[in-house]
C-alpha positions as CSV (number, residue, x, y, z in Angstrom):
1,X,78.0,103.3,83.6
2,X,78.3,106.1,86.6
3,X,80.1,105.1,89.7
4,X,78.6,105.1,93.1
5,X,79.2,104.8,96.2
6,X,80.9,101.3,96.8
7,X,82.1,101.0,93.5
8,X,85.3,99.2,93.1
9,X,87.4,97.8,90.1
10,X,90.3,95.8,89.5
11,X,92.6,96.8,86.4
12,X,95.1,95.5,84.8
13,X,98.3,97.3,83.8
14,X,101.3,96.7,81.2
15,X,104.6,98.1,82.0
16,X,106.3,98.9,78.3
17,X,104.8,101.5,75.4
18,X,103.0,100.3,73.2
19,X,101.8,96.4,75.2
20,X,98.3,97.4,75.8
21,X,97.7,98.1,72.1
22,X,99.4,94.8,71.1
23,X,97.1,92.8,74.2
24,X,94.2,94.8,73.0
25,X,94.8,92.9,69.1
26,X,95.7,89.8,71.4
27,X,91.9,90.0,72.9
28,X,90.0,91.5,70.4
29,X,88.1,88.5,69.2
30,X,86.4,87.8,72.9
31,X,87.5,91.0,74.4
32,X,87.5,94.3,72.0
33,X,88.8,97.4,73.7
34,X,88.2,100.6,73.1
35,X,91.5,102.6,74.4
36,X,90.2,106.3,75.1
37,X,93.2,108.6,77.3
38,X,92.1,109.4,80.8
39,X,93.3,113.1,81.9
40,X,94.0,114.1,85.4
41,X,94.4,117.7,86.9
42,X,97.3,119.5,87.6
43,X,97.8,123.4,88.0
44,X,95.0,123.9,86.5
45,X,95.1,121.9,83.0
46,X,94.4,118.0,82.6
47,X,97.7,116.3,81.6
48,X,97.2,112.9,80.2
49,X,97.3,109.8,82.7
50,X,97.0,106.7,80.9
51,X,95.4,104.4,78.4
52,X,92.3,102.7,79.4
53,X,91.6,99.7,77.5
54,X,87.7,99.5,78.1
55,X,85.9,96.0,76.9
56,X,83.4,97.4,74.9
57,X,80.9,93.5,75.1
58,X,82.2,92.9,79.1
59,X,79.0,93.1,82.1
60,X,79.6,95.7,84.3
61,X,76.9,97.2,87.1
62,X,77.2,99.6,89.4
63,X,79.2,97.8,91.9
64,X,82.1,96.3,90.3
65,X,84.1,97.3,87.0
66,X,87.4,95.6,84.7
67,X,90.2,96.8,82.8
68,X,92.7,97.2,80.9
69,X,95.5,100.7,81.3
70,X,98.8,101.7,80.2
71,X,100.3,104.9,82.0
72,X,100.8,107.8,78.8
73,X,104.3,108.4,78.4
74,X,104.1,112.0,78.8
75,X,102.2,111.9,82.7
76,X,105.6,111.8,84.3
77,X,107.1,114.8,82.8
78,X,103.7,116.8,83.1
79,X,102.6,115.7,86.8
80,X,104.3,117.1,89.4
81,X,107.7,117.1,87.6
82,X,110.2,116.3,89.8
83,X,113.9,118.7,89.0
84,X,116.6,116.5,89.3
85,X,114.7,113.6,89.1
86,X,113.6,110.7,86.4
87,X,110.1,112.6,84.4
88,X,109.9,109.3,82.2
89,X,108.6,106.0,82.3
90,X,105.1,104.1,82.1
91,X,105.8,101.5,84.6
92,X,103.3,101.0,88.1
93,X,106.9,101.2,90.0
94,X,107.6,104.8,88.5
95,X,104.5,106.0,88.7
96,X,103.9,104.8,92.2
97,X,106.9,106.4,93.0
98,X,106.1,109.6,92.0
99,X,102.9,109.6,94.0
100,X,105.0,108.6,96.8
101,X,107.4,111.7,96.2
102,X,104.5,114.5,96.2
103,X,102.9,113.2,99.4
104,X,102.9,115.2,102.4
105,X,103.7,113.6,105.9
106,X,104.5,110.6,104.5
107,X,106.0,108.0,107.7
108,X,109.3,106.7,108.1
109,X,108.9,103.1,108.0
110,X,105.8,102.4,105.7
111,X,104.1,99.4,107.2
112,X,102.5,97.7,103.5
113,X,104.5,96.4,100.8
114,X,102.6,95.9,98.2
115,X,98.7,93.5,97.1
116,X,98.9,90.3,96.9
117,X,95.1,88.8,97.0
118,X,91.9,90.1,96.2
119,X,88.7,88.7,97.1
120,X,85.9,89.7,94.9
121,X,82.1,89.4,95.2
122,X,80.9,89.3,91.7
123,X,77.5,88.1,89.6
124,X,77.8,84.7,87.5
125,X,77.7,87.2,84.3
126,X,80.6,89.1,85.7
127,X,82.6,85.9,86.9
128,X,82.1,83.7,83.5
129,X,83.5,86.5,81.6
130,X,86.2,87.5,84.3
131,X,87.7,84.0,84.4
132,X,87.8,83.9,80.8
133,X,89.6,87.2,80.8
134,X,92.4,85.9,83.0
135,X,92.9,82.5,81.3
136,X,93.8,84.8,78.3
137,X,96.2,86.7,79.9
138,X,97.5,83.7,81.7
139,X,96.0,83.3,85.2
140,X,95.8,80.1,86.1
141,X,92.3,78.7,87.9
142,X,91.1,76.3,90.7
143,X,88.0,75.8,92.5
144,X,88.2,76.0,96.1
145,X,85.1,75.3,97.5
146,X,82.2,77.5,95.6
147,X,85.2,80.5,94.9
148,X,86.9,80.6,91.3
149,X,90.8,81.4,92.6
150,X,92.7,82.9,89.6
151,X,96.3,83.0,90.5
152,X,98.3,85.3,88.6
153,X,102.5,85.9,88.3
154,X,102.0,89.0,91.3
155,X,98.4,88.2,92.9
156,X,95.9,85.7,93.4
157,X,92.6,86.8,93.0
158,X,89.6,85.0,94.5
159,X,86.2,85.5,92.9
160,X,82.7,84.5,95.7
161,X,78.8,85.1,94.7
162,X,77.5,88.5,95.2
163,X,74.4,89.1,97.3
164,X,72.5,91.7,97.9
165,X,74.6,93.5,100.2
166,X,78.0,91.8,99.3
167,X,79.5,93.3,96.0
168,X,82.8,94.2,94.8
169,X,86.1,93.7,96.3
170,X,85.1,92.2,100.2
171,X,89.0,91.5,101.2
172,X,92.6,92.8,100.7
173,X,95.8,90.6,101.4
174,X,98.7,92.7,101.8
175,X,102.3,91.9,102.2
176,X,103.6,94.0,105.0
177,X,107.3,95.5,106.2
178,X,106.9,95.3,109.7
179,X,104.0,94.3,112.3
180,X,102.3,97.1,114.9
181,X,103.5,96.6,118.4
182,X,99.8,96.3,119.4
183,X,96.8,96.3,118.4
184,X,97.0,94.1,115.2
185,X,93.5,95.0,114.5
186,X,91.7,98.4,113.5
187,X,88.4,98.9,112.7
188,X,87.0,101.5,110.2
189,X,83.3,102.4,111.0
190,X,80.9,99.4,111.5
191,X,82.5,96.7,108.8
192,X,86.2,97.5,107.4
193,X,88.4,96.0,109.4
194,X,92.1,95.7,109.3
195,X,94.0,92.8,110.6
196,X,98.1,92.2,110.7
197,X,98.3,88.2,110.8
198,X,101.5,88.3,111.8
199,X,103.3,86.0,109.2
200,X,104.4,88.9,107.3
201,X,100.7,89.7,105.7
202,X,98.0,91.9,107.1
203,X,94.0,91.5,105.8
204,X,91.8,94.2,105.1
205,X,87.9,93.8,104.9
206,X,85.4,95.5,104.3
């Protein structure tokens, strides 16, 4: 499926060698994977990135995609290689790290933590088989109001209807270090808006 404009996804990652292959066997009667490597670019040659565990039988459209990764164990020793510094690891804490370390003009006194809820505008084909998903990989689920809320060991994620013109992820909740003095909310062009809440989370819509 090619991505457009407005596309968004949600993956989910392992943090040891070898656990997406061994989830992959885990899911493969309701869920088979194919695991092709993803390559990124660096100095001029693509280095391997990770493992993308794509479900070959799971509804996908335009607007919204799931899956599966596991960072290759070679990307930190091939991607901006840092001298001095740890070029080896697979987990989201190394890896975002290492983004972290080759940014330019990066601030002080970072204002966001980390994710902690997404709110996702999905189709019923999507949703049925995105629930199921989760249960398998041990999300637990409640209804609240017409919204499936899967709530996982590090997010809760919060599946609506899709219209016409809401698709996708719609809302981020993220846990934040430290609040603005003012304002608490920015807007981003004529919908995304971001909002600190001030009980140590911030919301951003779009």
């Amino acid at each position: 499926t090619s991505r457009q404009v407005g596309f968004s996804g949600i993956a989910f990652g392992v943090d040891q060698a070898g656990e997406l292959q061994a989830v992959g066997k885990e899911l493969s009667s309701s869920f088979p994977l194919d695991q092709p490597t993803i390559t990124r670019q660096y100095k001029g040659k693509q280095v391997p990135w990770f493992y993308t565990g794509e479900q070959t039988n799971f509804p996908i459209d335009s607007s919204f995609g799931v899956w599966l990764m596991e960072y290759h164990p070679r990307f930190l020793s091939e991607w901006n290689p840092q001298p001095g510094g740890s070029n080896q690891g697979i987990s989201r804490k190394q890896i975002l790290q290492r983004y972290a370390a080759v940014l330019k003009d990066t601030p002080a006194k970072p204002y966001f933590e980390d994710v902690v809820a997404l709110t996702v505008a999905v189709n019923d084909q999507n949703r049925k088989k995105f629930v199921e998903l989760c249960k398998l990989l041990g999300y637990s689920e409640r209804a609240v109001g017409e919204a499936n809320v899967l709530k996982g060991p590090d997010i809760e994620l919060r599946l609506i209807e899709q219209t016409e013109t809401v698709r996708g992820i719609q809302e981020i909740t993220m846990r934040v270090r430290r609040q603005p003095k003012e304002p608490a909310e920015f807007r981003f062009g004529t919908k995304s808006v971001l909002r600190f809440r001030g009980n140590g989370l911030a919301t951003w819509s779009f």
